[in-house]
mmCIF file as Biopython writes it, N, C-alpha, C and O atoms, coordinates in Angstrom:
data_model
#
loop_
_atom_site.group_PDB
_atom_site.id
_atom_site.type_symbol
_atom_site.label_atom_id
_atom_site.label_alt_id
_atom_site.label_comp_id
_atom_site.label_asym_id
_atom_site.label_entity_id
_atom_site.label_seq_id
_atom_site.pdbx_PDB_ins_code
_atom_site.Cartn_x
_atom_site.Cartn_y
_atom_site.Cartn_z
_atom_site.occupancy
_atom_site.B_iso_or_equiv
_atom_site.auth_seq_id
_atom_site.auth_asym_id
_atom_site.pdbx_PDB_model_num
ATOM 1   N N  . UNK A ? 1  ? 158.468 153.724 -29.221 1.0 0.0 1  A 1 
ATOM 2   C CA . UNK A ? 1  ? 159.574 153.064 -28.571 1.0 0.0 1  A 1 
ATOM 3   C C  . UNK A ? 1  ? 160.800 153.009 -29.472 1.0 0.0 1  A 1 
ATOM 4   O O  . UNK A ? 1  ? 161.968 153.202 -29.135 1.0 0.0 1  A 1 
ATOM 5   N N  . UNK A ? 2  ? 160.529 152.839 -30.160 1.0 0.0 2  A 1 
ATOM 6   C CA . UNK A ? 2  ? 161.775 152.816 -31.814 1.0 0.0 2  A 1 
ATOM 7   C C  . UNK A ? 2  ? 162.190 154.344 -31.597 1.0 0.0 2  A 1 
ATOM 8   O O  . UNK A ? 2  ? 162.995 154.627 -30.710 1.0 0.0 2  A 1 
ATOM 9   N N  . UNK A ? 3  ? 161.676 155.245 -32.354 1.0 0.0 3  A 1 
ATOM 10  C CA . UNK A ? 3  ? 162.523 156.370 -32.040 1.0 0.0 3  A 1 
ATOM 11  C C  . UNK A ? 3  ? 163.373 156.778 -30.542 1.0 0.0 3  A 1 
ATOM 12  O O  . UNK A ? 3  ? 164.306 157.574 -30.444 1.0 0.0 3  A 1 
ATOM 13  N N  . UNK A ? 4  ? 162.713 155.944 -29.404 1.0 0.0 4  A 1 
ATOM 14  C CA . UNK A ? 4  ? 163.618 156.524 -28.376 1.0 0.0 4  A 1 
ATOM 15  C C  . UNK A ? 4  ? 164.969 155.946 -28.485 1.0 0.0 4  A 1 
ATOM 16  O O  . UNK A ? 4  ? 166.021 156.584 -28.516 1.0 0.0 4  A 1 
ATOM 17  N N  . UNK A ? 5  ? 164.822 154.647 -28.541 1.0 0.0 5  A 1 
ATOM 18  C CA . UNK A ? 5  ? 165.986 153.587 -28.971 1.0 0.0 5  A 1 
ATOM 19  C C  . UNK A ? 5  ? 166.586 154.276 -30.003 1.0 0.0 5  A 1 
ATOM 20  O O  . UNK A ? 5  ? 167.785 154.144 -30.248 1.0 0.0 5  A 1 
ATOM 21  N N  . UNK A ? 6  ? 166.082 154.774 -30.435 1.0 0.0 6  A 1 
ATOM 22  C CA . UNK A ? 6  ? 167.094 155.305 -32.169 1.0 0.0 6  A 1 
ATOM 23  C C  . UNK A ? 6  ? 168.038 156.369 -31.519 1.0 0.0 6  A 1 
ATOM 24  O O  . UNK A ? 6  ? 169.261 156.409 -31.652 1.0 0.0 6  A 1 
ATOM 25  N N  . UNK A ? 7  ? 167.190 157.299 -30.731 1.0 0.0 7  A 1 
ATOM 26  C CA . UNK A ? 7  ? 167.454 158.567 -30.401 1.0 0.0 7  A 1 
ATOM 27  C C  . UNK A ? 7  ? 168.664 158.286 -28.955 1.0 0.0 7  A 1 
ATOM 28  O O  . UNK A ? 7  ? 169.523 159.120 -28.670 1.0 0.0 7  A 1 
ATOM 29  N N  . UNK A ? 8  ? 168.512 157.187 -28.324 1.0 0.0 8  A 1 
ATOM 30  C CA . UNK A ? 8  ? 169.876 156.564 -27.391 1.0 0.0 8  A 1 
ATOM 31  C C  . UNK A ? 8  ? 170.584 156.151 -28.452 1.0 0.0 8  A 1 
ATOM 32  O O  . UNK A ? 8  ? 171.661 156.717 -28.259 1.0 0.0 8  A 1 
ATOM 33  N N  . UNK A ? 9  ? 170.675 155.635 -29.291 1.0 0.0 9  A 1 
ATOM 34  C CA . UNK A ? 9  ? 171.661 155.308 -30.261 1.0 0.0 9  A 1 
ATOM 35  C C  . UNK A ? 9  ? 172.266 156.092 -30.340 1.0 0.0 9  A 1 
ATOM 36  O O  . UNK A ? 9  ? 173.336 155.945 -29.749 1.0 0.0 9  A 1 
ATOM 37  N N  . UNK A ? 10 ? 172.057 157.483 -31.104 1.0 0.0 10 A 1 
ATOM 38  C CA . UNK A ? 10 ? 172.252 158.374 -31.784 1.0 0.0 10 A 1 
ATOM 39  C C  . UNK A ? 10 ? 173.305 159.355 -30.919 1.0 0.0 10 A 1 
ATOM 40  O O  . UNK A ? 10 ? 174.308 159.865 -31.417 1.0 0.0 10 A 1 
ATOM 41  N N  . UNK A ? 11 ? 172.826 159.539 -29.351 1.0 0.0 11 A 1 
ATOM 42  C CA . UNK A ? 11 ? 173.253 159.897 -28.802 1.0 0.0 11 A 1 
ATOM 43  C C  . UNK A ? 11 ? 174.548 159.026 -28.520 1.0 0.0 11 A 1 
ATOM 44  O O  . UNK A ? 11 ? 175.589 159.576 -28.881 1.0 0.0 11 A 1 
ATOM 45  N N  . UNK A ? 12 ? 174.683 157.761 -27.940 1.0 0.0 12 A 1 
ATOM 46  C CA . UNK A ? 12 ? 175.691 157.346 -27.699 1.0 0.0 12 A 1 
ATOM 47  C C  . UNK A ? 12 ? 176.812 157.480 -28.783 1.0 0.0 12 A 1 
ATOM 48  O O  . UNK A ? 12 ? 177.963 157.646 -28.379 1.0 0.0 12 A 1 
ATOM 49  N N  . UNK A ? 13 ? 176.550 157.416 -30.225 1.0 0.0 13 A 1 
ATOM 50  C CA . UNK A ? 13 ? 177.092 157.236 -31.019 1.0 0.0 13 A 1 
ATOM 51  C C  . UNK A ? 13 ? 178.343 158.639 -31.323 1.0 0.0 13 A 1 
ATOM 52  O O  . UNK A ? 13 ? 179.549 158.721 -31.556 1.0 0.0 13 A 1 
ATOM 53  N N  . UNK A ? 14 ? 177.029 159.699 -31.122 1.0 0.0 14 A 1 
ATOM 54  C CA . UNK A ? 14 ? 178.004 161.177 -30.739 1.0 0.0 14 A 1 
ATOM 55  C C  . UNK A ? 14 ? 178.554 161.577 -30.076 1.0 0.0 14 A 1 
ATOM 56  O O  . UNK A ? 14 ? 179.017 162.708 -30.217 1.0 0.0 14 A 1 
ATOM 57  N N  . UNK A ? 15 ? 178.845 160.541 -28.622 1.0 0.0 15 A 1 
ATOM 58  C CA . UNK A ? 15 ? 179.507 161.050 -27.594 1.0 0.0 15 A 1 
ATOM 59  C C  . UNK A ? 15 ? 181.066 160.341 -28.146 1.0 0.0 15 A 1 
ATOM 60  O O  . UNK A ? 15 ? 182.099 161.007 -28.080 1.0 0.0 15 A 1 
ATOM 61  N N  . UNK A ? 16 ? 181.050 158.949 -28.674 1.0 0.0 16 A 1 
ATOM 62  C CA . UNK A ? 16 ? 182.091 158.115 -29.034 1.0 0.0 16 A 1 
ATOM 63  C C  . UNK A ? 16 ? 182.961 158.803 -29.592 1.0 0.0 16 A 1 
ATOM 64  O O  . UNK A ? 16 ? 184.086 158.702 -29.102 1.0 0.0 16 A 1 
ATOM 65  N N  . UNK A ? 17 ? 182.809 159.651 -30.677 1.0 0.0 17 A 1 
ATOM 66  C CA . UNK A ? 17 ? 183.960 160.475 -31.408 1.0 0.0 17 A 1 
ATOM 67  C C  . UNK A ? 17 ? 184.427 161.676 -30.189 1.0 0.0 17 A 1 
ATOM 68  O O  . UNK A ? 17 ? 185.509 162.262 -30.213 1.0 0.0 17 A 1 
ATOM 69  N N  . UNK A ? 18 ? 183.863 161.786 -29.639 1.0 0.0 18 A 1 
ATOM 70  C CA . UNK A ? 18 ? 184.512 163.208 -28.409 1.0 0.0 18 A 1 
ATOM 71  C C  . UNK A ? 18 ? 185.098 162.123 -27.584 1.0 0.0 18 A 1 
ATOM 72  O O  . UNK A ? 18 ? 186.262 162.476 -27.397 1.0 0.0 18 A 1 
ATOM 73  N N  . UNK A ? 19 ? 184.964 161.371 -27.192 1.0 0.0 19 A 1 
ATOM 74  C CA . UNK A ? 19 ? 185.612 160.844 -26.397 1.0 0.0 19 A 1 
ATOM 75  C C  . UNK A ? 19 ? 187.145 160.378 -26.936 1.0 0.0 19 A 1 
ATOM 76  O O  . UNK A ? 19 ? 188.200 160.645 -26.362 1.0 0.0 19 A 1 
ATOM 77  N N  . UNK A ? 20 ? 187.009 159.706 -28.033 1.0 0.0 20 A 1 
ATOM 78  C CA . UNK A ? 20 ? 187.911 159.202 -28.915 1.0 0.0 20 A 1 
ATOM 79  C C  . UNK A ? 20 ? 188.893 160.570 -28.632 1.0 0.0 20 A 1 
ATOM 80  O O  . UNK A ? 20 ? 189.645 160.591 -27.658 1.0 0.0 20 A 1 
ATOM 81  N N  . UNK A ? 21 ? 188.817 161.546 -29.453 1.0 0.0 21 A 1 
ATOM 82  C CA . UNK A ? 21 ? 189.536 162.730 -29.432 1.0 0.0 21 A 1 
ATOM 83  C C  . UNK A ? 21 ? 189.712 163.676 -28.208 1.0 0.0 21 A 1 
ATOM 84  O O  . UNK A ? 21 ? 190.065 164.851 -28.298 1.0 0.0 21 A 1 
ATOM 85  N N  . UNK A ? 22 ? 189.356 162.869 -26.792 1.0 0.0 22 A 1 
ATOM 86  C CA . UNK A ? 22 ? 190.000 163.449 -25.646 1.0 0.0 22 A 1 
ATOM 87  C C  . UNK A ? 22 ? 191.149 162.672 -25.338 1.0 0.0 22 A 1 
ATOM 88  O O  . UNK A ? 22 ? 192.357 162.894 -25.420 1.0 0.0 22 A 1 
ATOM 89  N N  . UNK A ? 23 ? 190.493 161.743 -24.979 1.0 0.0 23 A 1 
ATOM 90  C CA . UNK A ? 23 ? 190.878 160.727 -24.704 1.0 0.0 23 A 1 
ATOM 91  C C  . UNK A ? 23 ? 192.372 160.071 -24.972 1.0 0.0 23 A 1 
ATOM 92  O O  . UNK A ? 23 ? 193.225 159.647 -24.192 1.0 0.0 23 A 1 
ATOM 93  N N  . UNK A ? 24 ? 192.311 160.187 -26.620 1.0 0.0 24 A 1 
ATOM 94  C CA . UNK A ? 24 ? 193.238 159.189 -27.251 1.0 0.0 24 A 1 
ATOM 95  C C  . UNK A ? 24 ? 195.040 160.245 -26.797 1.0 0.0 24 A 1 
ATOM 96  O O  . UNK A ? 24 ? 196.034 159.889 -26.164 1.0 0.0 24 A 1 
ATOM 97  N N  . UNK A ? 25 ? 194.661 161.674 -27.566 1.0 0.0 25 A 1 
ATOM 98  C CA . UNK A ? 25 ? 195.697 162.215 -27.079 1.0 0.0 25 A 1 
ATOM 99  C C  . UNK A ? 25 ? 196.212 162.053 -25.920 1.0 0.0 25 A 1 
ATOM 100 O O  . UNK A ? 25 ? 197.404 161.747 -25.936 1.0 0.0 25 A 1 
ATOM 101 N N  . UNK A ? 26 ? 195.637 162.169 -24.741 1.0 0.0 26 A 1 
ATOM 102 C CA . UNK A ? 26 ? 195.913 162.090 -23.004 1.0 0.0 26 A 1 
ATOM 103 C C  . UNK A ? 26 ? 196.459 160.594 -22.839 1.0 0.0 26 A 1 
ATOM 104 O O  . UNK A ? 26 ? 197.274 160.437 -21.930 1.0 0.0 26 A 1 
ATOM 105 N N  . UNK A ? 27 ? 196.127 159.533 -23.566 1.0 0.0 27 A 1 
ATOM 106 C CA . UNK A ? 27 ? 196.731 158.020 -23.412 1.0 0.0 27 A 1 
ATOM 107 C C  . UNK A ? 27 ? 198.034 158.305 -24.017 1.0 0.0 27 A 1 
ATOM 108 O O  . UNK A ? 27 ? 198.983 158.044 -23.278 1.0 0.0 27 A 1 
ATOM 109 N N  . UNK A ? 28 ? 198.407 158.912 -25.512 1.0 0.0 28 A 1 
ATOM 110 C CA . UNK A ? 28 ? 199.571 158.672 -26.032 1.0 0.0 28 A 1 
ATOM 111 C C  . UNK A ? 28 ? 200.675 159.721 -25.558 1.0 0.0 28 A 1 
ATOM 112 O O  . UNK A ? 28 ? 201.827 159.493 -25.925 1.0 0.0 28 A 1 
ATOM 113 N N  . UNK A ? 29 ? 200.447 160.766 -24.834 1.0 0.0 29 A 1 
ATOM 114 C CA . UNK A ? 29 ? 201.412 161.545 -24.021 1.0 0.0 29 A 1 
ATOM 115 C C  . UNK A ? 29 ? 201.212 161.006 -22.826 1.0 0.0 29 A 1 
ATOM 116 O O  . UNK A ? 29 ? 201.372 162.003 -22.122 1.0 0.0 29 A 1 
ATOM 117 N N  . UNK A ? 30 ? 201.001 160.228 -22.175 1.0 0.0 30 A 1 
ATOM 118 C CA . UNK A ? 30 ? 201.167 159.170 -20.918 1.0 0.0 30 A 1 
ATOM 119 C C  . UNK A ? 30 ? 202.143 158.690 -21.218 1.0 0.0 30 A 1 
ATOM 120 O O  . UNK A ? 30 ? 203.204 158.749 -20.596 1.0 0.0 30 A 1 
ATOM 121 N N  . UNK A ? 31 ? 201.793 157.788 -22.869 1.0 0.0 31 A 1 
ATOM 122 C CA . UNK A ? 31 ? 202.813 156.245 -23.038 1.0 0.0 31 A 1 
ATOM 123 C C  . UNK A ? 31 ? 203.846 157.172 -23.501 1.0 0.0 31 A 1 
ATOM 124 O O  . UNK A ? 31 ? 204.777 156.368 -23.551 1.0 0.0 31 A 1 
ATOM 125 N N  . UNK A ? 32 ? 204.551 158.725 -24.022 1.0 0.0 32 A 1 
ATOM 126 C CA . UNK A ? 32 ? 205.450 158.992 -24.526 1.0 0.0 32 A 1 
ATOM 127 C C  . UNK A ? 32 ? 205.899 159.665 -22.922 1.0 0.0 32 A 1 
ATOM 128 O O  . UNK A ? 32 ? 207.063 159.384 -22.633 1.0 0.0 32 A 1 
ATOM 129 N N  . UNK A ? 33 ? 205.311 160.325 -22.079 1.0 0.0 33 A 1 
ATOM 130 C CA . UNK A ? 33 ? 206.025 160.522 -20.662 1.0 0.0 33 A 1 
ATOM 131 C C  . UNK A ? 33 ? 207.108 158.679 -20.391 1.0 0.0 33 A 1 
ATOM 132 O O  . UNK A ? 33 ? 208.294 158.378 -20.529 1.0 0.0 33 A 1 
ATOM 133 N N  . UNK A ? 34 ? 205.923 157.954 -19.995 1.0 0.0 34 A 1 
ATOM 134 C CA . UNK A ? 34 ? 206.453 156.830 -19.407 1.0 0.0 34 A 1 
ATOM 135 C C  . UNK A ? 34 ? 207.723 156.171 -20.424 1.0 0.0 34 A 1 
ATOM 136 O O  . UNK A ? 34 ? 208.570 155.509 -19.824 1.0 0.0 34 A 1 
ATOM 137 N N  . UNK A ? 35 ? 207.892 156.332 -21.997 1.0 0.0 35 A 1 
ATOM 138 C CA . UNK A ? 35 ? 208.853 155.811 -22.313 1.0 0.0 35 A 1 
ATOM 139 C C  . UNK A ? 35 ? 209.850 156.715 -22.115 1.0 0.0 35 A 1 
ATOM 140 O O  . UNK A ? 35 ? 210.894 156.239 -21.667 1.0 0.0 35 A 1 
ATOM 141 N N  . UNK A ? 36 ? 209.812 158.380 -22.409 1.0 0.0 36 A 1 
ATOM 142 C CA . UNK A ? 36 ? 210.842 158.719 -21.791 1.0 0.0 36 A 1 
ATOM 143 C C  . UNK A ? 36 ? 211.560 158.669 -20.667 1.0 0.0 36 A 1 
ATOM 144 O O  . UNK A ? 36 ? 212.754 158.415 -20.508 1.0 0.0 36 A 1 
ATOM 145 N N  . UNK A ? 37 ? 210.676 158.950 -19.859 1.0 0.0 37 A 1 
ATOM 146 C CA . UNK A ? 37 ? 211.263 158.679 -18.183 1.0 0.0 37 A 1 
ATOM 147 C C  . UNK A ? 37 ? 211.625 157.431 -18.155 1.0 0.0 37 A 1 
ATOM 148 O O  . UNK A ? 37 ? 212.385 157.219 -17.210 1.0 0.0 37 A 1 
ATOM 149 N N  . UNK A ? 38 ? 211.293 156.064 -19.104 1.0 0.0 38 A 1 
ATOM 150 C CA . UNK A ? 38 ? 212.535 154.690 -18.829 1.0 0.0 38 A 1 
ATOM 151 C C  . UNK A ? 38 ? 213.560 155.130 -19.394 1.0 0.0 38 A 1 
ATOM 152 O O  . UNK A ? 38 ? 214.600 154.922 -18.768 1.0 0.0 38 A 1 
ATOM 153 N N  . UNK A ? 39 ? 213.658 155.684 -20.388 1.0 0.0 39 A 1 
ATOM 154 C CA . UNK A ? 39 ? 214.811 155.577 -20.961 1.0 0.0 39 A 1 
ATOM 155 C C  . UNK A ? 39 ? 215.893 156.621 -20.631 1.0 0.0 39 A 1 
ATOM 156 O O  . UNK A ? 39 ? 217.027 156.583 -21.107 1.0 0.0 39 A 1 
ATOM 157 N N  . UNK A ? 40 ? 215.382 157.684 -19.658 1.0 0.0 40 A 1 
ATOM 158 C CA . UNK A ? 40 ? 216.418 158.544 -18.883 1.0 0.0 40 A 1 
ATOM 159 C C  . UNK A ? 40 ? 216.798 157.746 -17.399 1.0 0.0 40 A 1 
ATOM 160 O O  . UNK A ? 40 ? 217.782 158.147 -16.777 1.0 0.0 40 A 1 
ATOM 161 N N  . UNK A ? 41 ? 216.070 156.728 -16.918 1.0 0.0 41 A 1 
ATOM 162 C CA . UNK A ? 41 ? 216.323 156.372 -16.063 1.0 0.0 41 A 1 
ATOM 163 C C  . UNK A ? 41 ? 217.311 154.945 -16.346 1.0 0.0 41 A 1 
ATOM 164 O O  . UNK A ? 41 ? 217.696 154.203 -15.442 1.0 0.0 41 A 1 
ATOM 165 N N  . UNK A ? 42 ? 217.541 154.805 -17.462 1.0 0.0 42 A 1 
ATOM 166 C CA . UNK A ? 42 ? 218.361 153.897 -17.702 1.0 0.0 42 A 1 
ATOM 167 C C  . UNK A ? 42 ? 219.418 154.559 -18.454 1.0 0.0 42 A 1 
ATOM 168 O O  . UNK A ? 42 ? 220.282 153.814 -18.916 1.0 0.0 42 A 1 
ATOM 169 N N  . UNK A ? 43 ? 219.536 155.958 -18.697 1.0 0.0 43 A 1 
ATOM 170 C CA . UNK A ? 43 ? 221.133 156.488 -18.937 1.0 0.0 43 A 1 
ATOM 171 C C  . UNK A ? 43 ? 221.476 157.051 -17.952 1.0 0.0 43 A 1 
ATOM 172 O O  . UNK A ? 43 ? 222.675 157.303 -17.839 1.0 0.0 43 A 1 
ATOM 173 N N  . UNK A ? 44 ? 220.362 157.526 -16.681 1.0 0.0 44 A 1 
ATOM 174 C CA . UNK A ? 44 ? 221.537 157.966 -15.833 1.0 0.0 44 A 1 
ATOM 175 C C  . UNK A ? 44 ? 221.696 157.173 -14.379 1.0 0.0 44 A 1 
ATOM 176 O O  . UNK A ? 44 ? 222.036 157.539 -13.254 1.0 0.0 44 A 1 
ATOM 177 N N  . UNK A ? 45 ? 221.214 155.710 -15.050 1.0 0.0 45 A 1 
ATOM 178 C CA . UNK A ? 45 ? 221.784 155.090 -13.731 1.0 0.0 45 A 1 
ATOM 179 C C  . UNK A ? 45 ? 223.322 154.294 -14.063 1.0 0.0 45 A 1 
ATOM 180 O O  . UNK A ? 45 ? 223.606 153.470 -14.932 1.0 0.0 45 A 1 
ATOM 181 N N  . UNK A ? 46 ? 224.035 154.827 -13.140 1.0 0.0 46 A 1 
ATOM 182 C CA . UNK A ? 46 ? 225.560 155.154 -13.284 1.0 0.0 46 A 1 
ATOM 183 C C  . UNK A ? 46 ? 225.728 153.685 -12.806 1.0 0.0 46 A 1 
ATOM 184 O O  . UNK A ? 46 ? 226.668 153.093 -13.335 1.0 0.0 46 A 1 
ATOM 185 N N  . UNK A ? 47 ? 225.210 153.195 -12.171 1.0 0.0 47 A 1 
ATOM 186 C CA . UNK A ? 47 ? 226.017 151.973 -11.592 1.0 0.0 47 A 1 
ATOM 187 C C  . UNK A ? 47 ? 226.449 150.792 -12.868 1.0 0.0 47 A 1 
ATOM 188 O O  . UNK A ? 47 ? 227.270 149.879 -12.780 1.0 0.0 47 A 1 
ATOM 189 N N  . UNK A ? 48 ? 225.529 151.201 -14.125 1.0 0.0 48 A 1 
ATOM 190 C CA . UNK A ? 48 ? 225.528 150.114 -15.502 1.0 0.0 48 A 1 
ATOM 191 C C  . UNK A ? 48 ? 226.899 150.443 -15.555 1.0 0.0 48 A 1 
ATOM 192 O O  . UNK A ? 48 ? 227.790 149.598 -15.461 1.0 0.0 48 A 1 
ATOM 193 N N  . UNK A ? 49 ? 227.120 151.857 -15.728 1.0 0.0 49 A 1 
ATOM 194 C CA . UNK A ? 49 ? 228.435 151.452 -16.482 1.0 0.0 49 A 1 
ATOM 195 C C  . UNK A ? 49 ? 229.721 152.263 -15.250 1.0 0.0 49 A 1 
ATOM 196 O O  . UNK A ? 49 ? 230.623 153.045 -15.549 1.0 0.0 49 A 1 
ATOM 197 N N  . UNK A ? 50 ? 229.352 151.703 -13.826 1.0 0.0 50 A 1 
ATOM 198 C CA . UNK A ? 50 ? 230.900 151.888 -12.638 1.0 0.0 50 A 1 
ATOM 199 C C  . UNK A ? 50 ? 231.849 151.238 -13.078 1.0 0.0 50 A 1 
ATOM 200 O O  . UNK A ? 50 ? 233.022 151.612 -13.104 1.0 0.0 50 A 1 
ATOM 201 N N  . UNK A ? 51 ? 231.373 150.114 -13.494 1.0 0.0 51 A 1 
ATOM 202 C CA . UNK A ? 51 ? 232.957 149.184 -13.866 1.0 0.0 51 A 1 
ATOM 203 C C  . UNK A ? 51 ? 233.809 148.976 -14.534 1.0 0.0 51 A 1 
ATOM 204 O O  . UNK A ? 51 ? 234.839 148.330 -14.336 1.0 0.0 51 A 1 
ATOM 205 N N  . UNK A ? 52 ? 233.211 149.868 -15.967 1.0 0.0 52 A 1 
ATOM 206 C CA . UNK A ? 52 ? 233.978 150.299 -17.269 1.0 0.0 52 A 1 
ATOM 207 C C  . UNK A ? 52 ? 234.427 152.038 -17.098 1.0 0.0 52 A 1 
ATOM 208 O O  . UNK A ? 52 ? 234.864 152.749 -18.003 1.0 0.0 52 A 1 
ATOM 209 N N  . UNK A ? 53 ? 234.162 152.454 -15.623 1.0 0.0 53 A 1 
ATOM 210 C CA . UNK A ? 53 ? 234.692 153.709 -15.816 1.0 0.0 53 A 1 
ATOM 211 C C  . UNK A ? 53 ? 235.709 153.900 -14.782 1.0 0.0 53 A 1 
ATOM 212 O O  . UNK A ? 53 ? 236.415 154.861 -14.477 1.0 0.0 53 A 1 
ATOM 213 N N  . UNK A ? 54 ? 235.528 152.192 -14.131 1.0 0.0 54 A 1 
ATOM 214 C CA . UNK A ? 54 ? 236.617 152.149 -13.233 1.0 0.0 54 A 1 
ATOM 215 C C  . UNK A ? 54 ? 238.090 151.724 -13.602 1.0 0.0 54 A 1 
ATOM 216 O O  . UNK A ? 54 ? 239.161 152.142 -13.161 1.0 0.0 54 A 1 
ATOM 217 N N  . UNK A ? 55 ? 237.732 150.488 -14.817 1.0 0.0 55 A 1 
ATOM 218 C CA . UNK A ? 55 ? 238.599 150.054 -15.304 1.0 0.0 55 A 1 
ATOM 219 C C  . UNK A ? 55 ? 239.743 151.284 -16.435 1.0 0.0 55 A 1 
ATOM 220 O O  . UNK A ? 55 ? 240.952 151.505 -16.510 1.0 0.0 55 A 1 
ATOM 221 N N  . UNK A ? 56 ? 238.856 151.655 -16.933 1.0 0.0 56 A 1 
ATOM 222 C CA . UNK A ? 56 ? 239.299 152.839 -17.580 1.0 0.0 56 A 1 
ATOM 223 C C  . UNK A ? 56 ? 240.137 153.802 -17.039 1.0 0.0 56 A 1 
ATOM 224 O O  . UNK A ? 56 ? 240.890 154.380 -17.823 1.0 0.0 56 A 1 
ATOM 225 N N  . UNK A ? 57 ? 240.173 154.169 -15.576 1.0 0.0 57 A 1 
ATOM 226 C CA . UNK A ? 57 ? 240.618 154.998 -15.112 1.0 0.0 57 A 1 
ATOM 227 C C  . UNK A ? 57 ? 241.542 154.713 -14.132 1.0 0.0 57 A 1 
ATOM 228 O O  . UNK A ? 57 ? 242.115 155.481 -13.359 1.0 0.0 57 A 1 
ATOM 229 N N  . UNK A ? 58 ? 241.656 152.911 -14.317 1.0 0.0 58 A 1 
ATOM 230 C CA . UNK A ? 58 ? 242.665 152.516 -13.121 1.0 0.0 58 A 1 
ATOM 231 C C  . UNK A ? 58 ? 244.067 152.207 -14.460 1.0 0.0 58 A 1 
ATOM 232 O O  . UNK A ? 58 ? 245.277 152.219 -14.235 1.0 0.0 58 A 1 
ATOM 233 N N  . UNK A ? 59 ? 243.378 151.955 -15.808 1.0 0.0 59 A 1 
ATOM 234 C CA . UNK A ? 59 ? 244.329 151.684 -16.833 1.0 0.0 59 A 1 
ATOM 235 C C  . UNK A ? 59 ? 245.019 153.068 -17.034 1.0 0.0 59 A 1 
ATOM 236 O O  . UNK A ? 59 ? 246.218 153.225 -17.262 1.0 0.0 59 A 1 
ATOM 237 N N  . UNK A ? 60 ? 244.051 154.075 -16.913 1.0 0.0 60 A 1 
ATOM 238 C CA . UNK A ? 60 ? 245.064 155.374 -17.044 1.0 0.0 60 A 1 
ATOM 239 C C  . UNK A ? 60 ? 246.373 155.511 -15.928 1.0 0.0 60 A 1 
ATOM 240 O O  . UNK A ? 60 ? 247.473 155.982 -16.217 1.0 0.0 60 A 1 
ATOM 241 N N  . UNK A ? 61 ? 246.065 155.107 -14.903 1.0 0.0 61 A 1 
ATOM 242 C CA . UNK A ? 61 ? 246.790 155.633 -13.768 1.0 0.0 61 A 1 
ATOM 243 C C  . UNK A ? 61 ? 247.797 154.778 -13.915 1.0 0.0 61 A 1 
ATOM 244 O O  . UNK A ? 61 ? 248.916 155.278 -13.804 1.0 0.0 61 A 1 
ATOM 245 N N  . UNK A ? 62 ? 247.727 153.457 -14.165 1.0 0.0 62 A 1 
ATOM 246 C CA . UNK A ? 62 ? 248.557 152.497 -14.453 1.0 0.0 62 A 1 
ATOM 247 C C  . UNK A ? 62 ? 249.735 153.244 -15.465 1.0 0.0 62 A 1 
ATOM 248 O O  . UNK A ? 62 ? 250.905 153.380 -15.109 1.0 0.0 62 A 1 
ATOM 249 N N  . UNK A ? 63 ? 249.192 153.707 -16.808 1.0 0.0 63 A 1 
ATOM 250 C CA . UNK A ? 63 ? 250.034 153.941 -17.606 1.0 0.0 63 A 1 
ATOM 251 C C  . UNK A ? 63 ? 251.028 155.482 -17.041 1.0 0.0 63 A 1 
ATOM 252 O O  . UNK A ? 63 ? 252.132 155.877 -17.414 1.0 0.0 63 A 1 
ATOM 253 N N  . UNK A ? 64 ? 250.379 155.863 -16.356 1.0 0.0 64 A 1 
ATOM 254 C CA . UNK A ? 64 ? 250.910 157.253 -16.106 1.0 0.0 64 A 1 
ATOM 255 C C  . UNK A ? 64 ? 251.983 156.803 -15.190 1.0 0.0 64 A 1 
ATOM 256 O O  . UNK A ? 64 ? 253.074 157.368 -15.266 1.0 0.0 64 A 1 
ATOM 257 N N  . UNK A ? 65 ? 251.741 155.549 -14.060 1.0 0.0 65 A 1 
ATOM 258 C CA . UNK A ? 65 ? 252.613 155.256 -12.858 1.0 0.0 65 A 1 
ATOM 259 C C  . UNK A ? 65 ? 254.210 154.528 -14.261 1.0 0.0 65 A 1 
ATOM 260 O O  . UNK A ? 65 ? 255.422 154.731 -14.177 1.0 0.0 65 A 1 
ATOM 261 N N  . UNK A ? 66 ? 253.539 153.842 -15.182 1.0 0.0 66 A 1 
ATOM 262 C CA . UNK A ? 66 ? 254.319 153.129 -16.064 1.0 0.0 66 A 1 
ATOM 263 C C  . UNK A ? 66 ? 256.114 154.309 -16.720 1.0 0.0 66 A 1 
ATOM 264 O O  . UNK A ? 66 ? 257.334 154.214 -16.856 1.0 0.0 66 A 1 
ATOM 265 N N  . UNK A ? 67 ? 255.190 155.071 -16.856 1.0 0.0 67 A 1 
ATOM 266 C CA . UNK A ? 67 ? 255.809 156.292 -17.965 1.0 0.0 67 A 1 
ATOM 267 C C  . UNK A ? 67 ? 256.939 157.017 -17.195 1.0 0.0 67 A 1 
ATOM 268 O O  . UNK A ? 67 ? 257.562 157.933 -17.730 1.0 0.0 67 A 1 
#
């Protein structure tokens, strides 16, 4: 009975490192997809910055109507 128990041990124990090394890669190119895709989805959402590109461009027109 001991050696079978040893021999499930043994086995489980060798599957842990393959798993580890499938595994781990496929989690950390998930979490580097998902941080990129926030952080493109927060430069190209335009509406952050409508109001500083409105102001900007109503001050130009201003100065041009000025001149």
């Amino acid at each position: 009975m001991q050696s079978a128990s040893a021999g499930d041990s043994v086995r489980s124990q060798s599957l842990q490192p393959i798993e580890q090394v499938i595994f781990r890669p496929i989690i950390i190119i998930i979490t580097i997809i998902i941080i990129i895709n926030d952080s493109m989805t927060s430069v190209l959402n335009t509406n952050a910055s409508l109001q500083y590109s409105h102001d900007l461009f109503e001050s130009l027109i201003v100065k041009k109507r000025i001149k």
